[in-house]
Z-matrix of the N, CA and C atoms (Angstrom, degrees):
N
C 1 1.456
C 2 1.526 1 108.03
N 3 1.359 2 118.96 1 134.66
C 4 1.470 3 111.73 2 179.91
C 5 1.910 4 100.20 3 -133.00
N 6 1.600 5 112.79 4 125.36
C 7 1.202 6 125.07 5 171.57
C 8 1.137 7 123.99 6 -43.02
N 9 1.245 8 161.53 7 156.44
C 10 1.305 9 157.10 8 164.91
C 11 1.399 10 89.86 9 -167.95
N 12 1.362 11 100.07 10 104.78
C 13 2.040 12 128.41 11 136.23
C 14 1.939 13 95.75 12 64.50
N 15 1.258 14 120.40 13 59.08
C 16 0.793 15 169.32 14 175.59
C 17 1.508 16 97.95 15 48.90
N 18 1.353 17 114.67 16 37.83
C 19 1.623 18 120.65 17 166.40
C 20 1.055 19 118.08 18 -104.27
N 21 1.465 20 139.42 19 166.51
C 22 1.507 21 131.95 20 -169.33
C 23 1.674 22 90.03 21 -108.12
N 24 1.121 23 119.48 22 124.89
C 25 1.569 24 121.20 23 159.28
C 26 1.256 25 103.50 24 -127.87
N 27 1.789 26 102.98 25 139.05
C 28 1.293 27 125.67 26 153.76
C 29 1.010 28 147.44 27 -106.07
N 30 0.873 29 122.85 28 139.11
C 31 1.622 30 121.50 29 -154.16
C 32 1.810 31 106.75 30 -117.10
N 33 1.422 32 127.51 31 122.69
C 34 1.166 33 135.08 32 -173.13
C 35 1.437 34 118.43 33 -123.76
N 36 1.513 35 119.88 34 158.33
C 37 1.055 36 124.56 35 150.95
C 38 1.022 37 123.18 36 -105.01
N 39 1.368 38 152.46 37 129.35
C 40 2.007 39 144.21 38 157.93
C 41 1.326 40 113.93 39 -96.08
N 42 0.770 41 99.84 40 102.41
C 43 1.794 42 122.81 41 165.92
C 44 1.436 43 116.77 42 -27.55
N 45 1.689 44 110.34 43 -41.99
C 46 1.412 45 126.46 44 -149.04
C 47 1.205 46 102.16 45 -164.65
N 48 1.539 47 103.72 46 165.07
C 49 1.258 48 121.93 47 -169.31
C 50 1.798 49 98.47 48 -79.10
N 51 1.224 50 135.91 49 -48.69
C 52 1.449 51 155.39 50 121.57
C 53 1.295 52 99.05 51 15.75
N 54 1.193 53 115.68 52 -86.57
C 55 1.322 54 122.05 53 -169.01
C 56 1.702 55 110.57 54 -64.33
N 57 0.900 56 124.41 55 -42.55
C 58 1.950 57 127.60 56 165.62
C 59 1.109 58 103.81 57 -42.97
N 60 1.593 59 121.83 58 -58.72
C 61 1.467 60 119.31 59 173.00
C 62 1.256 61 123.93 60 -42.24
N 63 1.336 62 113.61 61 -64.62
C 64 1.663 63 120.99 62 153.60
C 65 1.226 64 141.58 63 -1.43
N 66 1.366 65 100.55 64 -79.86
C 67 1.413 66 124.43 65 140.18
C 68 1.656 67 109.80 66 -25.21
N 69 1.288 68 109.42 67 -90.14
C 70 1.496 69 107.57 68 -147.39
C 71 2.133 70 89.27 69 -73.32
N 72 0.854 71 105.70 70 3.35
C 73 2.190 72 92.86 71 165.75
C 74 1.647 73 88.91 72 -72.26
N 75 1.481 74 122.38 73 -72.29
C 76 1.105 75 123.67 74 -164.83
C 77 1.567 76 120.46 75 -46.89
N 78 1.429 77 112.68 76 -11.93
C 79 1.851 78 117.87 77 174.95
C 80 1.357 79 84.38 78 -79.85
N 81 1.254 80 114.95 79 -79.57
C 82 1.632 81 132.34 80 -174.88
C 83 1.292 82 102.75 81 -27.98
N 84 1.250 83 153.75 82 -42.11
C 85 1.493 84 151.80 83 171.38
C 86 1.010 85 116.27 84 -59.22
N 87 1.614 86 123.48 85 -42.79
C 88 0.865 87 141.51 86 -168.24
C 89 2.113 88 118.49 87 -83.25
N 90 1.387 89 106.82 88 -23.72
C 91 0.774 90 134.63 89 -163.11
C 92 1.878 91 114.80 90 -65.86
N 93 1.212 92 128.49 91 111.13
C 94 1.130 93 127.82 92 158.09
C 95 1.623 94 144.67 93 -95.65
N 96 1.222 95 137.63 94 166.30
C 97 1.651 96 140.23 95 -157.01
C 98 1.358 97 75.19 96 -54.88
N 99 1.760 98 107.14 97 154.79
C 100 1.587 99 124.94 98 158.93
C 101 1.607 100 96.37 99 62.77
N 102 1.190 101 140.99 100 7.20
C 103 1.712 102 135.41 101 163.44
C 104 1.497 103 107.94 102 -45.90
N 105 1.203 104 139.25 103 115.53
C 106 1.681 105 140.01 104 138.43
C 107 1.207 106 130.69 105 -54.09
N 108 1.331 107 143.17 106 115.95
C 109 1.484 108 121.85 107 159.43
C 110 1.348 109 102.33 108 -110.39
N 111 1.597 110 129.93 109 157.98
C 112 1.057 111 118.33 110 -174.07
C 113 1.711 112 82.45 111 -146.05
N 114 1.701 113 95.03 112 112.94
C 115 1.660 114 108.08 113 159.11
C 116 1.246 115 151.28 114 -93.09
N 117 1.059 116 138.92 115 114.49
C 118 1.525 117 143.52 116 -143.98
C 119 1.492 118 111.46 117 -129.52
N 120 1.268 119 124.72 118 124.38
C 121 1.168 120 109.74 119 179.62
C 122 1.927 121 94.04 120 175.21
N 123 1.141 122 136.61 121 177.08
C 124 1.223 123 160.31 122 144.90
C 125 1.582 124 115.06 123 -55.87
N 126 1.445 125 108.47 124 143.56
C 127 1.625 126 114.54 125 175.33
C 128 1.606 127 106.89 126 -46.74
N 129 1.326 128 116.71 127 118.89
C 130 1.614 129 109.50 128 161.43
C 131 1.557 130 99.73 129 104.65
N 132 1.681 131 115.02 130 26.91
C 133 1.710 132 84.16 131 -147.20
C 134 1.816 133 81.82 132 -129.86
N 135 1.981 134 107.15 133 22.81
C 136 1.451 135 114.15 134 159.93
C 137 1.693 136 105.46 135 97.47
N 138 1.212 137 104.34 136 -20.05
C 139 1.609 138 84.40 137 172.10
C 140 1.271 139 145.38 138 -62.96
N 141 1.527 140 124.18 139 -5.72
C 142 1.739 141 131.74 140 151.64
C 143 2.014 142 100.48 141 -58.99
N 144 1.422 143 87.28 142 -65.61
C 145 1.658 144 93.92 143 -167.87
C 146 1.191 145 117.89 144 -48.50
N 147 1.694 146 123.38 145 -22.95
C 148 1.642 147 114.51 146 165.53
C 149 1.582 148 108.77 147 -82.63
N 150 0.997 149 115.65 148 -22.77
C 151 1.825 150 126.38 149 -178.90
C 152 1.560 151 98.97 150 -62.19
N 153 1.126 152 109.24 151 -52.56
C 154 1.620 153 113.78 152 174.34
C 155 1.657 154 129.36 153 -58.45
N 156 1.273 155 102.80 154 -27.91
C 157 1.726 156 116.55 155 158.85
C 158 1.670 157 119.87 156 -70.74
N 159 1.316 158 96.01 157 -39.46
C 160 1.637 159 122.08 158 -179.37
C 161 1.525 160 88.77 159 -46.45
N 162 1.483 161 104.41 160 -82.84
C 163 1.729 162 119.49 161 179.75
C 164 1.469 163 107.13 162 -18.51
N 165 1.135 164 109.55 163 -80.96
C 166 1.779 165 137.35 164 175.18
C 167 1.225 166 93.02 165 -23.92
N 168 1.322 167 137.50 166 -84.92
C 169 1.485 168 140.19 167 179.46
C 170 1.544 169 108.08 168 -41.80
N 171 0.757 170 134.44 169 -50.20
C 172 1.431 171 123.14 170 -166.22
C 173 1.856 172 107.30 171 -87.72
N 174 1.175 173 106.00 172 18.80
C 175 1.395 174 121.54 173 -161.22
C 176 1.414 175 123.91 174 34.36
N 177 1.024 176 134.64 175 49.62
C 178 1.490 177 146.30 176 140.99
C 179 1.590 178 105.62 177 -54.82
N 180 1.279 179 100.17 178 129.15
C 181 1.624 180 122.38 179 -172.44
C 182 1.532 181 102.46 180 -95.41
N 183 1.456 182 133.36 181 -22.41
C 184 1.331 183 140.65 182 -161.39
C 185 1.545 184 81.18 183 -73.42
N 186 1.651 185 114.21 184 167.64
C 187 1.067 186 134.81 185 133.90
C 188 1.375 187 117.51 186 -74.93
N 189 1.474 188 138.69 187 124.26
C 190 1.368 189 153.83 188 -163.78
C 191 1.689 190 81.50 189 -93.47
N 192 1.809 191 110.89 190 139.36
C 193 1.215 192 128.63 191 158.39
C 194 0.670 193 114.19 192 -130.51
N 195 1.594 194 128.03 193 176.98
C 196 1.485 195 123.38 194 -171.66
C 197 1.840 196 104.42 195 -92.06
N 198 1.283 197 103.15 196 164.58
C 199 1.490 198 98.65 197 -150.78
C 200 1.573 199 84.76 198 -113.99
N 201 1.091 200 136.39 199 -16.20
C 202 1.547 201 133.30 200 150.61
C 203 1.643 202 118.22 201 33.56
N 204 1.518 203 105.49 202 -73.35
C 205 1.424 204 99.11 203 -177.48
C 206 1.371 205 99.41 204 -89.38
N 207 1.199 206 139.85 205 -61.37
C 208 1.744 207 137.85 206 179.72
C 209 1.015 208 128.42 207 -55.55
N 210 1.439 209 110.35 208 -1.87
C 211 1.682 210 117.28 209 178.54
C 212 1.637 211 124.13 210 64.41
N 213 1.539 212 110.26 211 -41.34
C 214 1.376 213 117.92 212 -179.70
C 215 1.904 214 99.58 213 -132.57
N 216 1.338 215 92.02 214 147.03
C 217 1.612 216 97.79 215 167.06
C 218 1.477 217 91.78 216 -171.99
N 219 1.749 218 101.67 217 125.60
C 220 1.391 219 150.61 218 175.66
C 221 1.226 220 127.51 219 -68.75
N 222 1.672 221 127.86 220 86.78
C 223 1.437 222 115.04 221 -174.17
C 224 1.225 223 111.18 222 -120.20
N 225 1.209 224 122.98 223 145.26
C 226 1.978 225 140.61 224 177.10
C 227 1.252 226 114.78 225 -79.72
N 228 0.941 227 118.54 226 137.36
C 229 1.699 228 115.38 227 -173.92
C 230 2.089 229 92.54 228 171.13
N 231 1.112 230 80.49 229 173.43
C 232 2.075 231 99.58 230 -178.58
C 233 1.807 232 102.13 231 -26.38
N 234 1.477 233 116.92 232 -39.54
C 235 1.488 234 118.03 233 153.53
C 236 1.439 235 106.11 234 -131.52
N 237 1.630 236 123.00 235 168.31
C 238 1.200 237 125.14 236 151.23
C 239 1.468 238 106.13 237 -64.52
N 240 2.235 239 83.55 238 136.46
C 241 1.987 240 94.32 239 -179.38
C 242 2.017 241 75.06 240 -108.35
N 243 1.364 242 92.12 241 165.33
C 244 1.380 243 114.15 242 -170.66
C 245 1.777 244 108.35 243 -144.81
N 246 1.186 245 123.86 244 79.95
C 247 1.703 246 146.25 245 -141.41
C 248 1.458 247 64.98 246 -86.05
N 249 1.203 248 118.81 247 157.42
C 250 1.465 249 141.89 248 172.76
C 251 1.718 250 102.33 249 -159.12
N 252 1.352 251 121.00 250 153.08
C 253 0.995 252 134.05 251 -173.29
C 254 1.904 253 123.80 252 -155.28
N 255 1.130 254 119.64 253 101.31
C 256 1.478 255 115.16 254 -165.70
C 257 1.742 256 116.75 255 -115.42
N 258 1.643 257 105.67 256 19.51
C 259 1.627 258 122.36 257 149.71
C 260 1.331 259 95.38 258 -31.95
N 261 1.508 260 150.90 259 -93.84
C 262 1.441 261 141.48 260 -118.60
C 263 1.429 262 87.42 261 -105.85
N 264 1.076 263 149.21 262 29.17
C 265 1.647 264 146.64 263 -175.40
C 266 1.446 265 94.12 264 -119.71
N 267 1.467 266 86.90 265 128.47
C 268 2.059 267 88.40 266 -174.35
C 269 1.851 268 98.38 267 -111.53
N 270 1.741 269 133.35 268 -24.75
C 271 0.825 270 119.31 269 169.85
C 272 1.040 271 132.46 270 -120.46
N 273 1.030 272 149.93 271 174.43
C 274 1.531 273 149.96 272 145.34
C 275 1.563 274 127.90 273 -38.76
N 276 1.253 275 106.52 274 -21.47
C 277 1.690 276 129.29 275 170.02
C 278 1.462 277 95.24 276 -78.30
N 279 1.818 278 129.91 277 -68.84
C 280 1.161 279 119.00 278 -165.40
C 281 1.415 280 121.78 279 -60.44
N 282 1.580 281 120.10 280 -27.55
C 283 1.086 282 135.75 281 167.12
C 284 1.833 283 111.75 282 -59.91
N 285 1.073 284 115.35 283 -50.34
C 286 1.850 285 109.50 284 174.09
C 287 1.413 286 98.95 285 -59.62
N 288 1.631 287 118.84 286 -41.46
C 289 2.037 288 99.81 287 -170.99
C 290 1.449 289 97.77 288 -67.74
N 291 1.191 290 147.89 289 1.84
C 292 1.276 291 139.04 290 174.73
C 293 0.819 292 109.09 291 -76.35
N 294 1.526 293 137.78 292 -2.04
C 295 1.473 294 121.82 293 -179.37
C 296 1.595 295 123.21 294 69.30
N 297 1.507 296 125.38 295 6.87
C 298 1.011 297 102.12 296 176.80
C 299 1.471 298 154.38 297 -91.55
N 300 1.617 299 90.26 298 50.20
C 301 1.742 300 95.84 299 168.88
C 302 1.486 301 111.58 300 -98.43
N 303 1.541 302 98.90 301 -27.62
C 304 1.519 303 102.51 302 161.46
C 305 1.747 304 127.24 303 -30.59
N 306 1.507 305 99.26 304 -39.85
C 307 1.577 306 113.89 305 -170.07
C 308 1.543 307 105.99 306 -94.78
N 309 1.487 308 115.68 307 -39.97
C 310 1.688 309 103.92 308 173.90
C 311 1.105 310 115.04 309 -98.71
N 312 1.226 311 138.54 310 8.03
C 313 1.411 312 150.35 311 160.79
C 314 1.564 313 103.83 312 -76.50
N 315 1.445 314 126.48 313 -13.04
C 316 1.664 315 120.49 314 -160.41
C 317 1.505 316 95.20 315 -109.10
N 318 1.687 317 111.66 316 165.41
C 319 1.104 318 108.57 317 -174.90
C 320 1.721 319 112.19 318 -89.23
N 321 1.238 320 101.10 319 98.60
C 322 1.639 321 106.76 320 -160.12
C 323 1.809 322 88.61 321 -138.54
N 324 1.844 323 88.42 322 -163.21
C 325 1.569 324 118.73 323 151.50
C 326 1.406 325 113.39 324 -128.56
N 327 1.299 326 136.93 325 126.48
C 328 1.632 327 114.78 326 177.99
C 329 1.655 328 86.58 327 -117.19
N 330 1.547 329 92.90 328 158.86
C 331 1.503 330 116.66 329 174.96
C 332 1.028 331 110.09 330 -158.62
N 333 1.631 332 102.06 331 138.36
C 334 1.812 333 114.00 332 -118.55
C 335 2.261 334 82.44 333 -150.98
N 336 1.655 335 73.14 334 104.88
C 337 1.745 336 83.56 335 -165.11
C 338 1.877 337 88.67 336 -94.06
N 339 1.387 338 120.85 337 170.06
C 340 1.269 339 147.45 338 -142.74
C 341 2.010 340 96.83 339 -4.12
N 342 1.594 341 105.80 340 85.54
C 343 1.494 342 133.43 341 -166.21
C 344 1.778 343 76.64 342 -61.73
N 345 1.326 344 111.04 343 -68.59
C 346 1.723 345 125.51 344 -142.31
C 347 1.673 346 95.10 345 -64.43
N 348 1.018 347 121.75 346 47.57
C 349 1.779 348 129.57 347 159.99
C 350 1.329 349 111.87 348 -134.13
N 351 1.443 350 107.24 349 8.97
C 352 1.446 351 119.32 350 -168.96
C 353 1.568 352 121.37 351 -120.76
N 354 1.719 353 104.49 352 -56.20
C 355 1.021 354 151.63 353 -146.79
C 356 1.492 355 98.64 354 -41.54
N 357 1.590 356 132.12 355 -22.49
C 358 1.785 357 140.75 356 162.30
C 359 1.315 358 103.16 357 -50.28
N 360 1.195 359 121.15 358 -37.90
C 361 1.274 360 129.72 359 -169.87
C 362 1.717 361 140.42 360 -116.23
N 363 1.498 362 103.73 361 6.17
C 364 1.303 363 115.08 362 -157.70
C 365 1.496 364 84.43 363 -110.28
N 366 1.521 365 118.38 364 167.07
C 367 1.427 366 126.14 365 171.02
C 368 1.337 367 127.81 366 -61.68
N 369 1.477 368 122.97 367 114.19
C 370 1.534 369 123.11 368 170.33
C 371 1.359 370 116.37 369 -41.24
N 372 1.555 371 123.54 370 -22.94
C 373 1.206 372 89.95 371 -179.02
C 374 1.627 373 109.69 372 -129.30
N 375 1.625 374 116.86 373 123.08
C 376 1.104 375 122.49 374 -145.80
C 377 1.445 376 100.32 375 -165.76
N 378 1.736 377 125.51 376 164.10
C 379 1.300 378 121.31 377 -178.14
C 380 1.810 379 88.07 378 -98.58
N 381 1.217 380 131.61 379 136.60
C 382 1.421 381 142.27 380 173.74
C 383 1.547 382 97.27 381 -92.74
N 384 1.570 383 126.35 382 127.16
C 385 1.280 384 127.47 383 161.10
C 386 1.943 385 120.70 384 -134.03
N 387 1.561 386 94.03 385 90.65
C 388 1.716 387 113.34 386 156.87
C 389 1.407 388 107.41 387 -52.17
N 390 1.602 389 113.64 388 110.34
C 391 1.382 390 114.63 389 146.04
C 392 1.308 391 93.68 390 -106.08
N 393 1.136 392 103.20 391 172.17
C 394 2.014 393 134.76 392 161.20
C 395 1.436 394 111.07 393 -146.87
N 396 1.029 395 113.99 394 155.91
C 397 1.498 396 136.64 395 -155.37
C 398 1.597 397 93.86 396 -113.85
N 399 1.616 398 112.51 397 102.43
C 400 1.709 399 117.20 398 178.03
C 401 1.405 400 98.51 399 -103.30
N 402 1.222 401 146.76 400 -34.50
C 403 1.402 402 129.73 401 -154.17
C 404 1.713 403 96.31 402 -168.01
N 405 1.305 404 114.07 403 160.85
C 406 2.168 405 116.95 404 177.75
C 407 1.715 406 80.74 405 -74.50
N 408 0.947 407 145.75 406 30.40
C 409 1.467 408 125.12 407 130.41
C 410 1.682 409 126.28 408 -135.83
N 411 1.418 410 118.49 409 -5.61
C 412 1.202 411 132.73 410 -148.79
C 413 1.879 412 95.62 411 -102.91
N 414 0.767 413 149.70 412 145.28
C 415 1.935 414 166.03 413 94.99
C 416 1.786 415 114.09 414 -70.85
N 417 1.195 416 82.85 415 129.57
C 418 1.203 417 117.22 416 161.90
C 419 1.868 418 107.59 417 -90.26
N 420 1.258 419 114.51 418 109.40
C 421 1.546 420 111.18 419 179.81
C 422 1.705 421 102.89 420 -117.63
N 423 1.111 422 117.44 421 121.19
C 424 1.660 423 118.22 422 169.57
C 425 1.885 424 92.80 423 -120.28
N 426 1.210 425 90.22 424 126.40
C 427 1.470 426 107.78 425 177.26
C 428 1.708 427 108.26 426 -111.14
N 429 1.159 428 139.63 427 143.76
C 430 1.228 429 133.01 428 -145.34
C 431 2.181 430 88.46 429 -167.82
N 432 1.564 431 109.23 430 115.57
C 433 1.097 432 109.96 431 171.71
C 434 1.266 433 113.27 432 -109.68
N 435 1.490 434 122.03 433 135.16
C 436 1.211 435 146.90 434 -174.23
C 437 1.864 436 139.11 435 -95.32
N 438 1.447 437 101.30 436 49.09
C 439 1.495 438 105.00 437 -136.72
C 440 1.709 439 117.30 438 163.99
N 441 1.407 440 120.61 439 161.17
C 442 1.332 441 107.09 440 157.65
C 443 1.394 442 121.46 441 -87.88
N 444 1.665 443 108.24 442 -11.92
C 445 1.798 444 95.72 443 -169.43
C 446 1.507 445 79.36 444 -73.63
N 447 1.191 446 111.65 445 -64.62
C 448 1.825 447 113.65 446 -157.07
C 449 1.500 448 113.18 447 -42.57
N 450 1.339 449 120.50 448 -35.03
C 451 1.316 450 104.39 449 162.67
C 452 1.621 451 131.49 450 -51.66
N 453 1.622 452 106.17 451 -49.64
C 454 1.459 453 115.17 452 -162.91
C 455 2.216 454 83.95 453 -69.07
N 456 1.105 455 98.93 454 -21.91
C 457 2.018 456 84.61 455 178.51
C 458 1.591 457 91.27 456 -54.28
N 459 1.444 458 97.01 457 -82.92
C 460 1.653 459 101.60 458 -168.93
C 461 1.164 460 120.30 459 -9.20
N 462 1.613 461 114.62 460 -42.87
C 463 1.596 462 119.38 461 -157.59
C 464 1.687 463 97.57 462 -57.99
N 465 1.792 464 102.06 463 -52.02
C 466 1.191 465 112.57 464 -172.64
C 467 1.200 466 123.13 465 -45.54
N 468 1.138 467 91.39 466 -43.68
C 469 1.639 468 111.60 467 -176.02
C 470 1.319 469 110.39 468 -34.91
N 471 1.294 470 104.96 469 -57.28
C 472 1.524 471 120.77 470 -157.95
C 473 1.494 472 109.97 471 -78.26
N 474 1.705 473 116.86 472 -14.39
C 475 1.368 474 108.61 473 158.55
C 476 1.554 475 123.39 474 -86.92
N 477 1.497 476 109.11 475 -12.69
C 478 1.402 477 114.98 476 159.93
C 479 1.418 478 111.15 477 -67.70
N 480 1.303 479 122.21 478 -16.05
C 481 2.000 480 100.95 479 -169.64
C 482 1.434 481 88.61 480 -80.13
N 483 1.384 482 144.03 481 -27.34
C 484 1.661 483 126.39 482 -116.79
C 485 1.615 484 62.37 483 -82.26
N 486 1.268 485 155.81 484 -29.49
C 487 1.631 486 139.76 485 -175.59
C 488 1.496 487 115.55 486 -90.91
N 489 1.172 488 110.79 487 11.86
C 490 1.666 489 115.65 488 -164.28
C 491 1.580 490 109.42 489 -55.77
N 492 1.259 491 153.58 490 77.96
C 493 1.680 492 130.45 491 -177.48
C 494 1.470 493 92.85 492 -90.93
């Protein structure tokens, strides 16, 4: 775990697609009503595949897809997850007609894939998650909490990796 500016960020590697999943059950477990995640990263660079652990954790039975063309897709589980996606959103205007306070204002989780097309406008306080795409098996995950709840997650977090495979 390495401190940065009196926030806890972590910084990861995932081996596997397996292991991303992993990962994001243990957010998803962790996860409470009104939770943010905000994902950032490059095409290919794992953010469906941790969204899909997310699901898993919060026990949603659906398979989570990427919401790409529909922008939003709605799943039931221990809370409503609320997949958001802002790939085809070019401004900050099209992003407010989306309505999305509707979605973090509700008693859900939303997770909010390419965040950094947004980020003028999305909630300060939120867990931020940088992947990058190192190798056809390798992520780079920097997780970055925004907040006091999101910190005390992190904490958790970090007793969930000591089992991470």
């Amino acid at each position: 775990m390495i401190i940065n500016r009196n926030n806890i960020e972590l910084n990861l590697i995932s081996h596997s697609s397996e292991q991303t999943q992993s990962l994001g059950r243990y957010l998803g477990e962790l996860a409470c009503e009104g939770d943010i995640f905000l994902l950032c990263g490059n095409l290919g660079s794992g953010k469906t595949t941790l969204t899909q652990g997310i699901a898993w954790g919060l026990n949603v039975k659906e398979y989570a897809m990427s919401p790409s063309f529909v922008l939003i897709r709605e799943y039931h589980g221990r809370l409503p997850l609320y997949h958001i996606d802002l790939y085809r959103l070019e401004s900050c205007e099209e992003i407010i007609d989306l309505a999305l306070e509707d979605y973090v204002n509700a008693r859900g989780v939303c997770v909010i894939e390419w965040a950094e097309n947004g980020l003028a406008v999305l909630p300060q306080e939120n867990v931020t998650v940088d992947m990058e795409y190192i190798s056809p098996m390798e992520r780079s995950i920097k997780i970055v909490p925004n907040g006091e709840r999101y910190q005390q997650m992190l904490r958790s977090l970090e007793e969930k990796l000591k089992t991470w495979n």
